[in-house]
N, C-alpha and C positions, 0 to 999 in steps of 0.2 A: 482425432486419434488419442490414446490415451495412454501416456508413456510406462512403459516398465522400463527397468534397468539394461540397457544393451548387455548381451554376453561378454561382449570384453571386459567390460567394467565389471559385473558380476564375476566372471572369473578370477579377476585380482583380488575382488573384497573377498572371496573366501582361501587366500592367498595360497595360490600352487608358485610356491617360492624356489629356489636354490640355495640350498641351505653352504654358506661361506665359512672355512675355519678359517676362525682369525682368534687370537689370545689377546687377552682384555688386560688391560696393566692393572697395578691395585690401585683400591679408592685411596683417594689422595686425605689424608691427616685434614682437621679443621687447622686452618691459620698456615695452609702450606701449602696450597693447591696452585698451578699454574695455569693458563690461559688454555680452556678444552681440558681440563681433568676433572674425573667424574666423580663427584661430590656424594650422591648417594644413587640409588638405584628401588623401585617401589614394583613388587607385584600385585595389582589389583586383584585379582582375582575372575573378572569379567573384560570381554572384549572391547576394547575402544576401537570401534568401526573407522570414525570419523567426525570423531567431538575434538576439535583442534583446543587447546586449553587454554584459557583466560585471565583474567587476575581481575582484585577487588576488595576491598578490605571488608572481607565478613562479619572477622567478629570485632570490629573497632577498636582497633588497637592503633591504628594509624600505620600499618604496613598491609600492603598488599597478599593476598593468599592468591594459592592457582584452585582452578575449582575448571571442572572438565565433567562429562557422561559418558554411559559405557551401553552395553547392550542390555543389559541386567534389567538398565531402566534407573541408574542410580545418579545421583551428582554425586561429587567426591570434593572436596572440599582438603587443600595441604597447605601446612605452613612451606615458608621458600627451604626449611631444612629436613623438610620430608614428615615433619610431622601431620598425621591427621585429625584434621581439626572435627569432620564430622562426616559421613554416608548419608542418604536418606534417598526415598525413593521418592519420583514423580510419579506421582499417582492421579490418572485423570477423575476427579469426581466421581464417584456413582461405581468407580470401579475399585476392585479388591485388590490387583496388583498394579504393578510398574508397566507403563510399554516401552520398547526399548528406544533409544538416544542415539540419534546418528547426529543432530543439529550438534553447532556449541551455543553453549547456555550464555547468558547478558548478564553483568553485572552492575545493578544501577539503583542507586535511591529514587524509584517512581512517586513516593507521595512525599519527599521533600521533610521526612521527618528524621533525616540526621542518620537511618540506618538503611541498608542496601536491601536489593529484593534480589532475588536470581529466577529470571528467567529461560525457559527452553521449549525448543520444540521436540515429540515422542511422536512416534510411528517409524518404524523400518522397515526395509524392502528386505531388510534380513529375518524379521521376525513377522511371520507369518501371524495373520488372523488376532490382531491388534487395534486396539483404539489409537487412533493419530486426534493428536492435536497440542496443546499447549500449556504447560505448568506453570504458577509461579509460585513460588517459595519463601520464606521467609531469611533472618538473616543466621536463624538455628537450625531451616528444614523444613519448618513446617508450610503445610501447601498454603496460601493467601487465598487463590482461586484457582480455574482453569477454564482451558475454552477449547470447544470441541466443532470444529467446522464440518464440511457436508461428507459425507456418503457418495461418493459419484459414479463410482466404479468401482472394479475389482483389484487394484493396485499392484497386488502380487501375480497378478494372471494377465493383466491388462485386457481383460473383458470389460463391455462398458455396462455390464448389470450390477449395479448395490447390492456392495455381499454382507450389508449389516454392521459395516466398520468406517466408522470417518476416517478419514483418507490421512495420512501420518504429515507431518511438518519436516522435509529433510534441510529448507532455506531457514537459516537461524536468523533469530531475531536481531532486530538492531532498533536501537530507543532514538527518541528525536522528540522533539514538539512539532508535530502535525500540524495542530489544531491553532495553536497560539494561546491557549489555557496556561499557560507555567509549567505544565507538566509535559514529562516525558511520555511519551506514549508509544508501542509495542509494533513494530512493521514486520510483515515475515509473509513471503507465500507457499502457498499451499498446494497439495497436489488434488485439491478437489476444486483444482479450478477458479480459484481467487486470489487476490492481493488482500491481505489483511490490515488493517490498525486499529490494534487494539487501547483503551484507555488505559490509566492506571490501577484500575477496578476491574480490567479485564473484560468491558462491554466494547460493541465495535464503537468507536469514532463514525460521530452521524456521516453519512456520503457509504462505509465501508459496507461489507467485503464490497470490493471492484471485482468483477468479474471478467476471467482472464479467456474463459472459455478455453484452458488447457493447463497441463499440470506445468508448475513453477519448482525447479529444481536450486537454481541460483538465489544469492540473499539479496537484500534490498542495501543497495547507500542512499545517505543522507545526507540532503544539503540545501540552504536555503538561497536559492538561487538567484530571488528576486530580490531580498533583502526586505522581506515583507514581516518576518518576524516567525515564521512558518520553516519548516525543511518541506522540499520537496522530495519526491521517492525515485529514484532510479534499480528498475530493474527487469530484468529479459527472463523471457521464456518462452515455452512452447507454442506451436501455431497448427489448428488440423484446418483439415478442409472444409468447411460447413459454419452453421451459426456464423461467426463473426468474422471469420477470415475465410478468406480464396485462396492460400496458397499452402503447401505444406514447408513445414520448419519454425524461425523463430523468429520472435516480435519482441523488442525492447518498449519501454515506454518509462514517459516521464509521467508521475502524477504529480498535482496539485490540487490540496482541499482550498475549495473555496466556499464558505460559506454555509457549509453543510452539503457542497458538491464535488467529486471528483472530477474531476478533469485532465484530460491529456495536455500535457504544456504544451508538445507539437505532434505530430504527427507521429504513431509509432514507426521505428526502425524496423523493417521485414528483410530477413534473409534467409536462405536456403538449407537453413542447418539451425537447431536448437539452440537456445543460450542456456547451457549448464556452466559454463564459469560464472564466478561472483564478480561483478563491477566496482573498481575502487573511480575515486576524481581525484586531481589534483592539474595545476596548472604546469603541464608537463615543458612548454616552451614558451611558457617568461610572456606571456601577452597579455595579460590581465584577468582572459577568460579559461574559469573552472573548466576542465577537458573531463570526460568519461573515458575511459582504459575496460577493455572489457575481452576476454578471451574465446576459445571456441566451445567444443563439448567435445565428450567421448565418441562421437560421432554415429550418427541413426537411420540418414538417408542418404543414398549413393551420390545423391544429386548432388549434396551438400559437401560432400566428401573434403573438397578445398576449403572451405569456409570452416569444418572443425578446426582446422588448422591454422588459422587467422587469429591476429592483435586485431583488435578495433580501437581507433582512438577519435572522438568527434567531440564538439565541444555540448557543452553542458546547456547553455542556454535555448539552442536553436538546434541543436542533433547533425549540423553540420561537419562533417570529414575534416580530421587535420589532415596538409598534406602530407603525404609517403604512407597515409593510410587506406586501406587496413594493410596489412603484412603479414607474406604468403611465410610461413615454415612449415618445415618436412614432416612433421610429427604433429598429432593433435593434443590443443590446449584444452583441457576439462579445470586447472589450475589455477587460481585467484589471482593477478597479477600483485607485483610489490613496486612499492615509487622510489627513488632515491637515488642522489650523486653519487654510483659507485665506482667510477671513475677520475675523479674529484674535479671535473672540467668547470663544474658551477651550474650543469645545466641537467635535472631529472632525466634518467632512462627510466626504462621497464625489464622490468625481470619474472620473466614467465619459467615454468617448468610444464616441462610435457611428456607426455606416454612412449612409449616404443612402438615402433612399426614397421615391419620387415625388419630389414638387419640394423638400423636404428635403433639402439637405445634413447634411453628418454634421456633428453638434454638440459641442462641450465641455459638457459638464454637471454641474452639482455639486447634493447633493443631502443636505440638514440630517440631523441623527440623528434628527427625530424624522417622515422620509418626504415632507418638503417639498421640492420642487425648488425650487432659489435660481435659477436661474439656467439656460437649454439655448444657447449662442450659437451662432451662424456664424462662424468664427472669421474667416474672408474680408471679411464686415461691408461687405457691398456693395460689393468692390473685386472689378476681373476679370469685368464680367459675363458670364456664360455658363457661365465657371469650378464645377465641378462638385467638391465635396468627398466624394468616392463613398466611402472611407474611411479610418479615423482608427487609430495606434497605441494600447495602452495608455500612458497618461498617467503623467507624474509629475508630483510638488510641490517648487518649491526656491524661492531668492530669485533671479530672473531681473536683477534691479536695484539689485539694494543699497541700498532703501529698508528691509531688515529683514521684509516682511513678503513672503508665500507669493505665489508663481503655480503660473503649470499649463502646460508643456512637452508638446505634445503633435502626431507627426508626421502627416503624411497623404499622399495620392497626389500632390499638386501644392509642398506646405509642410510646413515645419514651424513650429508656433506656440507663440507664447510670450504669454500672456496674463493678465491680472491675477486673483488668483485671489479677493479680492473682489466686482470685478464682472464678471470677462468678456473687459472690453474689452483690446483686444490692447496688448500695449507697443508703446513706440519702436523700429523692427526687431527686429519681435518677426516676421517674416516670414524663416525661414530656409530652404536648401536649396530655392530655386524651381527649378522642372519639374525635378526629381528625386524618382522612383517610392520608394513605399513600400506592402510588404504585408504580412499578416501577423501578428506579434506585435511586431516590429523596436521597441521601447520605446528612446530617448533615457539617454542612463546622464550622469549628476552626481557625478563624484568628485575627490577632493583628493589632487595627486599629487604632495606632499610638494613641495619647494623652487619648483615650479611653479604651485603653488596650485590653484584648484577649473578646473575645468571642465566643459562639456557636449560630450559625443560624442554624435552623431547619426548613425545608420546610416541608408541608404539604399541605392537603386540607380540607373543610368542607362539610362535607354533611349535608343536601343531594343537597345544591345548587354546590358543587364541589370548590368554590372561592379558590381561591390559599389565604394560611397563609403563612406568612415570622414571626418566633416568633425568637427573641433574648434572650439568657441566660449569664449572667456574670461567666468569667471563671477568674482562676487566672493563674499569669506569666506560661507560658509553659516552662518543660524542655527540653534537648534533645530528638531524638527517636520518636517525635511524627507521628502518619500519620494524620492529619488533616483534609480530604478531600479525597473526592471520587478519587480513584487511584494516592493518596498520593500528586502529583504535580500541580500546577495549569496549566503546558502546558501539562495536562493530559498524559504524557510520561508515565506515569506508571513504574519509573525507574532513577534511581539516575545519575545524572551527570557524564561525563568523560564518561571512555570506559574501556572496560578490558586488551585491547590488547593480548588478544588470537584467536590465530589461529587453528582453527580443522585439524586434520590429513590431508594430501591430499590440503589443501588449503593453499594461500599465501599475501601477501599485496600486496595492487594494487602501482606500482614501474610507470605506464603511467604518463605522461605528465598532468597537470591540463586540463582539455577540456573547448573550449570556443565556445559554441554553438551556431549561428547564423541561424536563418530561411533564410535569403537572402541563404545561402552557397549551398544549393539544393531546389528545391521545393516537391520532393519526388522520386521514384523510381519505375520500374517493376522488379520483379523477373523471370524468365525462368525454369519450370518444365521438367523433362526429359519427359515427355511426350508431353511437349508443349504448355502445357498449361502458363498461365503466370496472375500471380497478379499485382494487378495495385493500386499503395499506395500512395495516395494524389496526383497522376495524372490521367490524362485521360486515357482509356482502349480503347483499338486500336481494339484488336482482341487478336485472339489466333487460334494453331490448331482446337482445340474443336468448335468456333463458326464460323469455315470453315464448318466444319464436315468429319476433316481430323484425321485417325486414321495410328499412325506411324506402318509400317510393325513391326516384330520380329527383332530384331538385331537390331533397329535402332532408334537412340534419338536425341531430341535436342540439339545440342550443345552451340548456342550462339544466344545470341539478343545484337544486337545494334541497339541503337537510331541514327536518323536524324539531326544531328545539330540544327532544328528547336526544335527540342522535339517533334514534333508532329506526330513523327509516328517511325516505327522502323522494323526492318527485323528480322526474326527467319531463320536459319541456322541450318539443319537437319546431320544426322554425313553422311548422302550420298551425299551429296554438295549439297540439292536440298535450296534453297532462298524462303522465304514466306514473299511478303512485304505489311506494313501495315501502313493505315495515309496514311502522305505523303512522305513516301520511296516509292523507286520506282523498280523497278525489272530489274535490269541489265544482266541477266545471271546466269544460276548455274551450276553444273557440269552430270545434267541430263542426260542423256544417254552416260557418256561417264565412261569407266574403270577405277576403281581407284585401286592403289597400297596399300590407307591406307584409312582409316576414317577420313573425313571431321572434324575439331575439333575447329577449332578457325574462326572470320572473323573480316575482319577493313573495315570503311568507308572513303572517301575523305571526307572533310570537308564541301564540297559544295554538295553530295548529289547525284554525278551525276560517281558513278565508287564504286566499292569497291573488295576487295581481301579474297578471300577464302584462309585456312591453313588446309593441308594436314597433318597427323601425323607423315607422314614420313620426315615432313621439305621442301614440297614443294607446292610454291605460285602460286595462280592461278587468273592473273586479268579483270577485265571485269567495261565495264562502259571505261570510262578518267581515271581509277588507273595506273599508268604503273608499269612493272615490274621491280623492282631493285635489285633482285638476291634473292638464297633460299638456305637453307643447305641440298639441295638434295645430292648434290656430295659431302659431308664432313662426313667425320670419326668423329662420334659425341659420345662422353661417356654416355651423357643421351640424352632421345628424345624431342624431339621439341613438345610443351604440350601449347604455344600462342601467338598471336603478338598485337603490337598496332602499328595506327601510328602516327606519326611527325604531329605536328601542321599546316604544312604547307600542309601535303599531297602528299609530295616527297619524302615520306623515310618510313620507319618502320625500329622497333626492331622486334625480332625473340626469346621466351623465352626457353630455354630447363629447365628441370625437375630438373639438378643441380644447377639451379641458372643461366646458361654458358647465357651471354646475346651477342647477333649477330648483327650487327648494318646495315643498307643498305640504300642506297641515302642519302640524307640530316639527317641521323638518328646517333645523337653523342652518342659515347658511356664515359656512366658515371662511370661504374664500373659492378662487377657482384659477385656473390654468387660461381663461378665455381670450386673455389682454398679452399673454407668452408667446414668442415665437419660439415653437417648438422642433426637435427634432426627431419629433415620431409623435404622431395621433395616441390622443390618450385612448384607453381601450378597456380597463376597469378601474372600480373604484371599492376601496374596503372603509368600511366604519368601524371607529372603535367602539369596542362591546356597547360602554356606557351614552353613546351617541354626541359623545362633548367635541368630536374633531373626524379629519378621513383624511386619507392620502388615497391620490390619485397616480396610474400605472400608465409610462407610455410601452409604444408597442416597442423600444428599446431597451426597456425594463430601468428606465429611469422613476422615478418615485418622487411626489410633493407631497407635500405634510401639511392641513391646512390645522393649526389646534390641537394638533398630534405631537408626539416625536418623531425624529427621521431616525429610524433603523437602517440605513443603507438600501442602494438600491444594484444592478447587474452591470451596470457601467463602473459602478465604485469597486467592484473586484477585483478589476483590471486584468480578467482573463484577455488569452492570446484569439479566441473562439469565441464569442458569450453565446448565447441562446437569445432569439427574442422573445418577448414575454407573450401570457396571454391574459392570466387573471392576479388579480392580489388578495388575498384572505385573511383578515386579521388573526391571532391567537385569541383564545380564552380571558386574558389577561390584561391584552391590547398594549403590551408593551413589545410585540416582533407580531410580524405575518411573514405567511409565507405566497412566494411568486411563484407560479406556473409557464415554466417556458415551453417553447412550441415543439421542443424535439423528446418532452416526456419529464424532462428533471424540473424537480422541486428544491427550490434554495432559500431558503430560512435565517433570517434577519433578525436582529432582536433576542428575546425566549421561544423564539420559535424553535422546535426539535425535530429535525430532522429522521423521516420514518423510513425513507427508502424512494423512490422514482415510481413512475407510471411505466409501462413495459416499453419496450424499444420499437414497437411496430406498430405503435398507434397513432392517432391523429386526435391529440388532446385538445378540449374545446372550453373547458369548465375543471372548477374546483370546489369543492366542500369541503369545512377544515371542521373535526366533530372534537370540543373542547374536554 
């Protein structure tokens, strides 16, 4: 299915409000202001939907600025005294204007050269017939790049025909190191159906997009969970019925790049209701292990109905339930949760805000680690009657008072509130911004802007022209514990520094070699289906059985594809020796009509194009073309069988692989070593040469890796996924300094300078690999 915006939730963002008289006191003098008096007040001119504001030192000065989007399509960019530092618009590539800004924008030095980038994500479900995708800016505005994901649907109709517009980014970005490269790199999902990570150049991170198979509403946290030197990705979203899931509603999921491969770290989370709240972690009950806090949505499906309404708290490593979770309240969460001691016991609660429903208003609610709610208020507390609190921002924690101890800041459609975060009850004007509209995400931001000292910026809007407000309130010094800001961090990580260094049952530290990824090192690869078929990944598509319109008898499969030296074409090798050549290979002979002893199982080409050698499973060579013959383990007492060969650089020789490793050598073919004398634990099952024929590393069916005269680029055991794939082929690069492995459920995982182009499809039964350099 393919979400649009529920009516509820749409009807708030174009806010049918009740407008509150209340009289504003005057702005407080500089050098006299008290604790909640309003500093200054800013008309933008365009709507802030729900770009919660951020901070970042832009123009390097060494204090922090707030910088926020609006509908317009613009970032805005303020000093902490209301000055503006600059406008500018995000403008997707190729396009002449802005699209509009619902994400908040990242503020982060991605290439590590001392000055900040600003990223965000464009498309709205407010603004019709718009490019969706993702800016980035420089530290004066100007665009660096952008990126534009798929087409999937109709997003404002939620028809599922491509109406000619990539699909808008509402989950803001959040930076991490992915990859393990140094740099930060770009996470956010998309409504077209993917989990993105983007590099710091704005290309996807080899393994990405993941494909979600449903739109992604929530942002992504960050956190490195294994202590591997990597963040992994936490984040939920939608689930339809078909392609990948069976059930309707929502799926969490943990990623982990490993190696040029995504992977789930365990199993996704399925429940009966969408994940539209944002995910924060923090170790909420003192065990040692990072906990996931995650909320409900605006709610979509009847079935689900209790579950919008739910805390989830499980832990981070293993997606395991804390107990007293998840936690039933009256009103649904669509709101970010906030972490922190706001009742100063020593020990993290949760503080969610939620929607109204029925005679419910929407409540502040904070909620023990061990699934107790402490507390759900009205934060109106019987003032205004009639006054309808229909909905609530995500919340923060700071000292609103300068008694030292926590509250909870948190805006809505008529206020913004400021409330004691022990009991509830609201402070001394702790009523800000009356009848001014708020929807969305729009979170209140807490920062200390150096000679000026702390503050709270509050976003809003006016109706009924919509202008975006920026209002400022004077705070006093903060102490520890604060969450300040929409999912706590300004690299929107949603999750505290460092790592845990735990490992889930069954899983291990990645022990590979650092990878150093070069595009020159392949240009991409074909895969070989036992039925014949063949995928074609950042190369050209030759052909296949299927668009012969050749259907293999019973008994019989593909066994090999190799390429043409040129790359421009390649031969399919049937297990009855028959040759299917395509491009520009050329067809030298098969073993067609002639007796075999065993199954056709492996084949090599000459280098120049013009001979190549079929392998029998019994160990015997069969040449045709210019290959000559240079002997075969037909007549030898062999302990395991004969399962591949390759040849010699030069085209006068091959090896010969048996199943134990036993490596055979013949004509000009050196032998480096072998696996034969090893107790293994898994049959070896290919073997790759380095380009220049000096060494080879052998592949077991475990996706373990030996090097004989080679370098070890790591191997699928060294990952230390929780899941590995077992292997099927190994391929050297161009360069022979990385290959890539072929595991048996379709992914391709890249070692060394290997580059990562993408996977074979999910419904295949991969047999072979070709790597075209």
């Amino acid at each position: 299915m393919r979400r649009v915006l529920s009516p509820v939730l749409t009807t708030l963002m174009v806010a049918s409000l009740l407008t509150v008289s209340v009289t504003l006191g005057p702005v407080a003098e500089a050098g006299a202001a008290e604790n909640l008096e309003q500093l200054w007040r800013i008309e933008v001119g365009q709507t802030n939907d729900s770009s919660p504001p951020t901070i970042g030192d832009v123009d390097g000065d060494g204090i922090d600025e707030i910088v926020f989007g609006t509908l317009d399509g613009y970032i805005y960019v303020y000093e902490g005294d209301g000055t503006l530092v600059w406008s500018k618009p995000a403008i997707l590539a190729g396009q002449t204007s802005p699209s509009a800004i619902s994400s908040a924008p990242v503020v982060a030095d991605l290439d590590n050269d001392g000055d900040v980038e600003i990223v965000v994500g464009v498309g709205s479900i407010q603004r019709p017939n718009q490019q969706g995708g993702v800016v980035a800016l420089d530290h004066n505005g100007n665009r660096i790049w952008s990126h534009q994901g798929f087409d999937t649907f109709n997003s404002w109709t939620g028809t599922g025909i491509p109406d000619g517009y990539t699909e808008g980014v509402y989950s803001s970005p959040a930076v991490g190191d992915i990859d393990g490269d140094g740099y930060l790199d770009i996470v956010f999902g998309g409504w077209d159906h993917r989990i993105w990570a983007l590099d710091r150049n704005g290309g996807p991170v080899s393994g990405f997009p993941f494909t979600h198979y449903d739109t992604t509403w929530g942002s992504p946290a960050l956190y490195d969970i294994d202590g591997d030197g990597r963040d992994e990705i936490y984040i939920g979203g939608d689930a339809s019925i078909g392609l990948d899931f069976t059930h309707e509603g929502g799926r969490y999921r943990v990623l982990d790049w490993q190696q040029g491969v995504v992977v789930e770290r365990f199993p996704a989370i399925e429940r009966a209701e969408i994940f539209q709240s944002s995910s924060v972690l923090g170790d909420i009950n003192n065990d040692g292990r990072m906990d996931v806090i995650v909320g409900g949505s605006a709610g979509l499906f009847p079935a689900g109905a209790d579950v919008a309404r739910q805390v989830w708290a499980f832990h981070a490593d293993d997606g395991s339930m804390l107990p007293g979770f998840p936690v039933q309240l009256p009103n649904r969460v669509f709101s970010t949760p906030a972490l922190g001691d706001v009742d100063g016991d020593g020990a993290m609660e949760i503080v969610v805000t939620t929607m109204n429903e029925g005679t419910n208003n929407g409540l502040v609610t904070v909620i023990e680690n061990n699934g107790t709610i402490k507390y759900a208020v009205d934060a109106l507390q019987g003032e205004y009657p009639g006054a309808v609190v229909s909905y609530m921002a995500s919340p923060i924690i700071i000292d609103g008072d300068g008694d030292g101890d926590l509250d909870i800041v948190a805006s809505s459609n008529i206020f913004t509130f400021v409330v004691e975060g022990s009991s509830g009850v609201r402070l001394d004007g702790g009523m800000l911004n009356p009848a001014e509209a708020w929807a969305g995400a729009g979170a209140p931001l807490a920062a200390d802007f150096g000679p000026l000292g702390w503050r709270l910026i509050v976003p809003t809007f006016l109706p009924p022209s919509g202008a975006a407000i920026l209002t400022a309130y004077s705070l006093p010094d903060q102490p520890g514990g604060i969450w300040p800001m929409w999912r706590g961090y300004p690299d929107h990580s949603a999750a505290p520094a460092g790592s845990q260094n735990a490992t889930p049952v069954g899983c291990g530290q990645n022990s590979n070699p650092a990878l150093s990824p070069s595009q020159t090192s392949a240009t991409g690869y074909w895969v070989l289906h036992r039925n014949g078929s063949v995928d074609a990944i950042n190369v050209e598509f030759f052909g296949d059985l299927a668009s012969r319109g050749i259907v293999l008898p019973a008994g019989v499969w593909a066994a090999a594809l190799t390429k043409t030296s040129s790359g421009n074409g390649y031969w399919i090798l049937d297990s009855n020796g028959i040759v299917y050549a395509f491009g520009d290979a050329v067809d030298h002979g098969s073993m067609a009509g002639i007796a075999l002893n065993a199954p056709v199982i492996s084949m090599a080409a000459l280098p120049t194009g013009n001979g190549y050698w079929l392998l029998g499973a019994d160990g015997g060579v069969f040449s045709f073309g210019a290959a000559g013959f240079h002997g075969s383990t037909g007549a030898l007492a062999l302990k395991a069988p004969i399962i591949s060969m390759a040849p010699t650089a030069s085209g006068q020789g091959y090896w010969l692989l048996a199943s134990d490793g036993g490596v055979f050598s013949f004509g000009d073919a050196a032998f480096h070593g072998s696996t034969g004398a090893l107790a293994l634990a898994a049959p070896v099952i290919s073997m790759a040469v380095s380009p220049d024929g000096s060494g080879y590393w052998l592949l077991g069916g475990d996706g373990g890796v030996f090097s004989f005269s080679v370098d070890f680029y790591g191997s699928i055991p060294g990952m230390g996924l929780c899941s590995a794939p077992s292997a099927r082929e190994l391929r050297p690069t161009s360069t022979g300094r990385g290959y890539f492995a072929l595991g048996n459920d379709g992914s391709i995982i890249a070692f060394g300078d290997a580059y990562y182009r993408g996977r074979a499809r999910l419904d295949g039964d991969p047999v072979d690999l070709a790597v075209r350099g």
